[in-house]
C-alpha angles and dihedrals in degrees: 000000000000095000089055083059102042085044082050097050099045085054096052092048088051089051088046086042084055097046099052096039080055092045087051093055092050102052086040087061090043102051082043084059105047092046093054085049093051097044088050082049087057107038085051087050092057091051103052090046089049081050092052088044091055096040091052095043090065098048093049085048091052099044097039090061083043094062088037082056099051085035086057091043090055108041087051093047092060100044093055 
């Protein structure tokens, strides 16, 4: 009969080995997931912040000839 029990209990502790190697597995493939979804979320983030950049760059380029210009107008109209 204790036998019957020890048999009993190996049994019970393979089946717990084999839920929590299962649980383990699938928290591994979660948190795989979530990383590869975080690191898409970021790479998407630096590139629309190198696209702003860009994008404002270029405005700051083109207003900033377009005040030198006025500034030039000016100055040589005044010294005419």
């Amino acid at each position: 009969m204790k036998n019957l029990d020890i048999d009993d209990l190996y049994d019970q502790v393979e089946k717990l080995r084999d839920n929590v190697h299962q649980l383990s597995q699938r928290v591994g493939k979660s948190a795989s997931r979530q990383y590869g979804r975080a690191r898409d979320y970021a790479s998407e983030a630096a590139q629309e912040a190198e696209e702003l950049m860009k994008d404002n760059l270029a405005a700051s380029f083109v207003l900033a000839l377009g005040i030198g210009v006025v500034i030039g107008y000016l100055i040589r109209r005044s010294t005419d």
